[in-house]
N, C-alpha and C positions, 0 to 999 in steps of 0.2 A: 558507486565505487569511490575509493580514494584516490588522490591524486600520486601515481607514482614515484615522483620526487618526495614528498612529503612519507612516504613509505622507505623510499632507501634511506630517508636523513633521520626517521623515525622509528624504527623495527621495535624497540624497547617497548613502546605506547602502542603501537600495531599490534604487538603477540600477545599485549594486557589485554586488549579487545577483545581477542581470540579468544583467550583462557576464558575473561568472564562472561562472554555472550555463550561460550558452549560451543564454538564453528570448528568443525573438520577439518582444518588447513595447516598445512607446515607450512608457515610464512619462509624458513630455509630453504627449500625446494622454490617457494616463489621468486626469490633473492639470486638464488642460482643460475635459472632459467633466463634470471634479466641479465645477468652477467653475461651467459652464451648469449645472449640474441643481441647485446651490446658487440660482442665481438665479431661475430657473425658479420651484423652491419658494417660495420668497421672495415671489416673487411671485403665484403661488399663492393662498397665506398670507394675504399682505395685500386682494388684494380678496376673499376670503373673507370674512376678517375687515369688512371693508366691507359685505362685504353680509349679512351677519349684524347689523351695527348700522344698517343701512338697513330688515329685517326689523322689529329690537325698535321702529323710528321709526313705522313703517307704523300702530300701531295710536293712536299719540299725535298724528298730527296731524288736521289739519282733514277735511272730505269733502274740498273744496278741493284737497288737497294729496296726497290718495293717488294717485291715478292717477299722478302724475309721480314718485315713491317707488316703487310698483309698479314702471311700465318701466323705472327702475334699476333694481331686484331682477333685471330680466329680464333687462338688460343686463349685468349681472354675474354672472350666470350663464350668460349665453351665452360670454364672455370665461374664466370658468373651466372650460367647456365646450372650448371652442377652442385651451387651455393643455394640457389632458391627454395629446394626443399626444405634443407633445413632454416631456412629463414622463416617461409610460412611454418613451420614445425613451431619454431619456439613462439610467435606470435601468437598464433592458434593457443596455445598451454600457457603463456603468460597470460591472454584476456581469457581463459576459463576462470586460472588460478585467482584474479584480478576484482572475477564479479562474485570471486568468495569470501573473498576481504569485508570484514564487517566496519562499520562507522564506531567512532569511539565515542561512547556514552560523554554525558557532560558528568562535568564535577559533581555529586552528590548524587548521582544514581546508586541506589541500593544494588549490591551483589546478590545475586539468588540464582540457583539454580532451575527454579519452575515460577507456577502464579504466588506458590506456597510463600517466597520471599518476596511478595507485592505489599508497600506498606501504608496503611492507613495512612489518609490524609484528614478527613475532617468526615462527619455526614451532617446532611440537610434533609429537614421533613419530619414530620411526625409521625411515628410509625401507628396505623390503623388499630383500632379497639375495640371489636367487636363483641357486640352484645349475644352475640348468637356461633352458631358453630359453621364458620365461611365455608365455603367450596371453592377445589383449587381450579384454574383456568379450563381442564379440562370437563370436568362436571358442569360449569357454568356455559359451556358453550354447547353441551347435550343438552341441560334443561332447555336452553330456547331455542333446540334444532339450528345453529350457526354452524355447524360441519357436519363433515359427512367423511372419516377417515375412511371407510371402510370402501365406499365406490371409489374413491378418488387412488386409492392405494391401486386398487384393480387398472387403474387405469395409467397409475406413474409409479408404483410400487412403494416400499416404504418413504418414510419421511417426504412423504409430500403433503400438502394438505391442501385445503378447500373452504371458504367460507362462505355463508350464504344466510341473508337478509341483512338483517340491519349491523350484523357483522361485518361484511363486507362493506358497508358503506362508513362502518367507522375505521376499517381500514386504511381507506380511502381518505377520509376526512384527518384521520393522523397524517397521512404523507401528505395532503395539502395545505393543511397545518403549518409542517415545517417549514414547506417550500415556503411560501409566504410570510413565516416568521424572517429567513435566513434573506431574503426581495426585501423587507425593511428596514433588513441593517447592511443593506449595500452591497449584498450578493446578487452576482448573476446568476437568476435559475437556469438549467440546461437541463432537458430530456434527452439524453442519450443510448447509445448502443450498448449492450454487453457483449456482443461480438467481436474480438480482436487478434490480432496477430499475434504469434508468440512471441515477437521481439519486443514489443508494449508489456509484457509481465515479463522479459528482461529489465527492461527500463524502468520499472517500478521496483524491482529486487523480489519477486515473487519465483522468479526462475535466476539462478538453478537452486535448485531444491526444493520447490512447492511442484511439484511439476504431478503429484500424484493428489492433489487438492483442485484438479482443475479438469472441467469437461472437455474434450475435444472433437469438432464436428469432422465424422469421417470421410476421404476424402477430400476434405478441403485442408488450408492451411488458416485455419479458424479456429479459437475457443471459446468456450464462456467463459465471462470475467467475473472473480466474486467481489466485486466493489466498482464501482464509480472511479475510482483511482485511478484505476488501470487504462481506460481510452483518454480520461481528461490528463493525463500526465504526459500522454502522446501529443494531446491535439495541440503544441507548438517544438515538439521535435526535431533538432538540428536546424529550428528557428534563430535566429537574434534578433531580442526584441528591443526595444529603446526604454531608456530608463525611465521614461515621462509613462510609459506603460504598467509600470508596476507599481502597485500590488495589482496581481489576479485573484478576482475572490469570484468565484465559482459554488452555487448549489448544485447538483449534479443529480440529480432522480435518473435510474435505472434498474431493471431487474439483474438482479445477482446470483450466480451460481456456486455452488463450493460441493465437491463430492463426501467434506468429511471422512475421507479416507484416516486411517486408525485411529476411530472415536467410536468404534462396532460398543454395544452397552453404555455408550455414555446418553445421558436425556435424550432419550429415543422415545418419549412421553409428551404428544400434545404438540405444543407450536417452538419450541425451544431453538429444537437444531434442524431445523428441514433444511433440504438442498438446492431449495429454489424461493426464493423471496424478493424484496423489494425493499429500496434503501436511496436514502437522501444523504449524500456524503459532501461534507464539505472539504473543499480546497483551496490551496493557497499558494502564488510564486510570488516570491516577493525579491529583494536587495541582497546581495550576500553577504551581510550583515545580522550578528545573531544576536546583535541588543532589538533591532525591529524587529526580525523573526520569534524573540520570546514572546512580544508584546503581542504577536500574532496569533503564538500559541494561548497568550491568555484570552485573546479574542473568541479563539474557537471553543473554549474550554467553556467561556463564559456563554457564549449561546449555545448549548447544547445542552449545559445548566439551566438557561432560560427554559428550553423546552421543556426541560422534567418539571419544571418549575409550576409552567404554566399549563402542564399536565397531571400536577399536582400528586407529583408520583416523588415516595423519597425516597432518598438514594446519598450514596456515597462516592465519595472521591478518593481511588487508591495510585501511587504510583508506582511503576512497574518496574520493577529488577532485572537487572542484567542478562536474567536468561529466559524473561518473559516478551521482551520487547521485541524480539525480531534482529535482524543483522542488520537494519539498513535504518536504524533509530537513532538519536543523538539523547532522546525523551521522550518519554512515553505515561501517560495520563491514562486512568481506565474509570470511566464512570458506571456505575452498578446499583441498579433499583433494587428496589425492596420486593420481594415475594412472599406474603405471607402465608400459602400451603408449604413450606420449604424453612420457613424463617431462616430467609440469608437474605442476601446481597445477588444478584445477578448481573453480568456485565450487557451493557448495552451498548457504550458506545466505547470508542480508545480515541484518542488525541495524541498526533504522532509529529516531531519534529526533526526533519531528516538531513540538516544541511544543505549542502551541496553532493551528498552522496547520490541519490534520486538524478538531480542533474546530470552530472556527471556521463552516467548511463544512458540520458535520455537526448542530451548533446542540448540542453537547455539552458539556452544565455542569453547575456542581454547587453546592451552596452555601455557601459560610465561615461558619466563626463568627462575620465580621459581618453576616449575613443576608442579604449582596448574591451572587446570581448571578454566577460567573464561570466562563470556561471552561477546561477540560482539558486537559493534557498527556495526547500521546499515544505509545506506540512499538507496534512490532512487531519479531518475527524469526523465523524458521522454526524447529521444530523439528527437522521431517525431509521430508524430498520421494522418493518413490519413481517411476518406477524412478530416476532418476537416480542416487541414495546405491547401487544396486546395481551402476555403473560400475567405484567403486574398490574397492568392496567385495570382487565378486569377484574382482579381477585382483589387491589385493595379500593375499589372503588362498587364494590358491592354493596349490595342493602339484605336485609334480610328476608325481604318478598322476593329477592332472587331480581331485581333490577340493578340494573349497572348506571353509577349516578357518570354525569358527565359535565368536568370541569364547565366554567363562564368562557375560558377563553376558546375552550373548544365547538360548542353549542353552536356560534352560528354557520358554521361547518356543517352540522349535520342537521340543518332545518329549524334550529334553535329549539330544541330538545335539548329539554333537562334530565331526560332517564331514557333508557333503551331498554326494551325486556320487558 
C-alpha cells in the first residue's frame, strides 16, 4: 500500500495510477472516509482527554461536589463508549479502501490497457531451423511415452499433468539447474511451503482481488500459494531488520498452485497452463532506495537471462504496460521464449519491482543508520517454472529422429547426456 500522507498530499498522482492500472476505486470516497475517521478520533481524543482531567478533579474537590464529577466521568465514558463503533467502522473501510490503492508506475512505463500494450524490448537467440517438419511439445512427449494426461486427468481432473521417465528427470534437472545457477551468484536457496495464511497474500497484494485464483484448504485457515513470493515475503513480517542485513537474496523452490479461474479455452493444450506446478522464484529486500533497488532489478533480470541463456532457449524481453503489470508494480519486465509449434513468443518469467508498496502491507523494515525504522524495497522474478520452460524446451531443442538435444550446461545434470529420447 501507499503511504497515507503521501496520498492526502498527492490525490492528483494517486487517481493517475488508478485510471492507468484499470483499479476499481474512487480515491473521493477514500479521502472522505479519512476525513471522518480523522474527526471521529479527534473527537475521541478530546473527551478522553476530558475525562481523564475530570478523573484527576474527582479526588480534589469537596464531598459536595463528587457525585456530580462522577456522573460526568460516567457520562464520558458512555459518549466514548458510543464513538467506538463508528471509529472501528471507518478503520475497517479505510484499510479495505487503502489495500486498493495501486503503486504508481515509474516514469516511462507504457500506458496499455492489457498484454496487447506490452512493448518490445530487444530479443536474444537464434530462432531454430528446421530441416524437417518439428512436432509440437505435446506430440514429442507421446512419441517417448513422458505423459500420461489421460490417467492422471482421472485422477486430478483437467489441467493437471504427469511426467514420466526421463521427462521427469529433466524436469527435475531444470529446477536444480536454476537452483544452483541462482547458489553461485549469492542467493540463498530455500525449499519452502506453499501453504499460507491469507493475510501473507494480503501482504503480497494478491488479496483483495486475486482471491478467486487461489486454492483454499477447507476447514482450515490455509491456502495454496501460487509463487514463492507469497510465504518468503512473510518470513520477516512486522520484523526490523538491521541495515548490515540487507540485501536479502533469496532462491526460493516451491510447489505452486493457481486455479486459473477465467481463463475456461485459453491453452488448455499440453503443459502450458496446468494448476499445480513447480517454480524457483527469486527474491529480493533490499534499502529503500530506488537507485539500488533498479540495480537489483537489473540483477534479477539479468540471471534469469542467464538461465534461458544457458538453456539455450531464445527469447525476448518485453515491458509491461500499465494495465498488464498488476496494482502493486512500480516496473514490470516479462521474459518470453520462443515456441516454435506456435511461432510466438511465450511468457515464462516477469521481473517485478514494487517499492515499498509490498512492505508497507507486510510491516517490513529495517533500520538506518539514523536509528529510525523505515520500510523496504521490494522485488521478485522467477527463476524457472516447470513444466511450462519444458514447452520450448522440447520443441526447439529437437532433432529429427525425434531425440531432444540437451544443452552443455545442462548435461551434467542429467548424467552427462547429450540427448534424451
Amino acid at each position: 500500500m501507499l503511504d497515507l500522507k503521501f496520498i492526502r498530499d498527492n490525490p492528483g498522482l494517486v487517481k493517475d495510477a488508478i485510471r492507468v492500472k484499470h483499479i476499481n476505486l474512487d480515491l473521493d470516497e477514500l479521502l472522505k472516509i479519512d476525513r471522518e475517521l480523522l474527526d471521529v478520533r479527534q473527537r475521541v481524543e478530546t473527551v478522553q482527554a476530558e475525562r481523564n482531567a475530570n478523573a484527576r478533579a474527582v479526588p480534589k474537590v469537596s464531598k459536595e461536589e463528587k457525585p456530580e464529577l462522577i456522573e460526568k466521568g460516567k457520562a464520558l465514558g458512555e459518549e466514548i463508549k458510543a464513538l467506538e463503533p463508528a471509529l472501528r467502522a471507518h478503520e475497517d473501510a479505510l484499510r479495505q479502501l487503502m489495500l486498493r490503492v495501486p503503486n504508481l508506475p515509474l516514469p516511462g512505463v507504457p500506458e496499455g490497457v492489457d498484454d496487447s500494450g506490452n512493448v518490445e524490448l530487444r530479443r536474444e537467440g537464434e530462432l531454430p531451423s528446421f530441416s524437417f517438419t518439428p512436432l509440437d511439445h505435446v506430440a514429442l512427449l507421446d512419441r517417448h511415452g513422458w505423459a500420461d494426461a489421460e490417467r492422471v486427468a482421472r485422477v486430478s481432473g483437467s489441467r493437471s499433468y504427469l511426467l514420466k521417465g526421463e521427462a521427469a528427470l529433466l524436469e527435475q534437472a531444470i529446477l536444480t539447474f536454476a537452483l544452483t545457477y541462482l547458489a553461485d551468484r549469492g542467493f540463498t536457496p530455500l525449499s519452502t511451503t506453499a501453504l499460507v495464511r491469507p493475510e501473507t497474500l494480503v501482504a503480497t497484494g494478491h488479496f483483495p482481488g486475486g482471491e478467486d485464483q487461489v486454492y483454499k484448504i477447507e476447514g482450515e485457515d490455509l491456502m495454496l500459494a501460487g509463487t514463492a513470493e507469497v510465504p518468503v515475503n512473510s518470513l520477516y513480517a512486522g520484523e526490523i531488520l538491521a541495515e548490515g542485513d540487507l540485501p536479502v537474496t533469496l532462491a526460493a523452490l516451491s510447489a505452486a498452485f493457481r486455479s486459473e479461474a477465467g481463463s475456461a479455452g485459453r491453452d488448455v493444450r499440453g503443459l502450458i497452463r496446468v494448476h499445480e506446478f513447480r517454480k524457483v522464484e527469486q527474491y529480493v529486500i533490499c534499502r529503500a532506495d530506488q537507485a539500488e533497488a533498479l540495480k537489483w532489478f537489473g540483477t534479477l533480470l539479468a540471471n534469469a537471462e542467464g538461465i534461458l541463456r544457458a538453456l539455450e532457449l531464445p527469447y525476448r524481453v518485453v515491458q509491461n504496460c500499465t494495465g498488464d503489470m498488476g496494482a502493486g508494480k512500480a516496473l514490470m519486465y516479462d521474459i518470453e521464449a520462443w515456441v516454435p509449434s506456435e511461432q510466438l513468443y511465450r511468457e515464462t518469467h516477469s521481473c517485478s519491482y514494487l517499492g515499498d508498496w509490498q512492505a508497507r502491507r507486510t510491516g517490513l523494515r529495517y533500520r538506518g543508520e539514523d536509528g529510525k525504522p523505515q520500510f523496504a524495497h521490494t522485488l521478485n522474478n522467477t527463476g524457472i517454472a516447470v513444466p511450462r520452460i519444458l514447452v520450448p524446451f522440447l520443441e526447439n531443442h529437437q532433432q529429427e529422429d525425434g531425440r531432444i538435444r540437451i544443452p552443455a550446461a545442462l548435461q551434467g545434470f542429467l548424467g552427462g547426456k547429450a540427448f534424451i529420447g
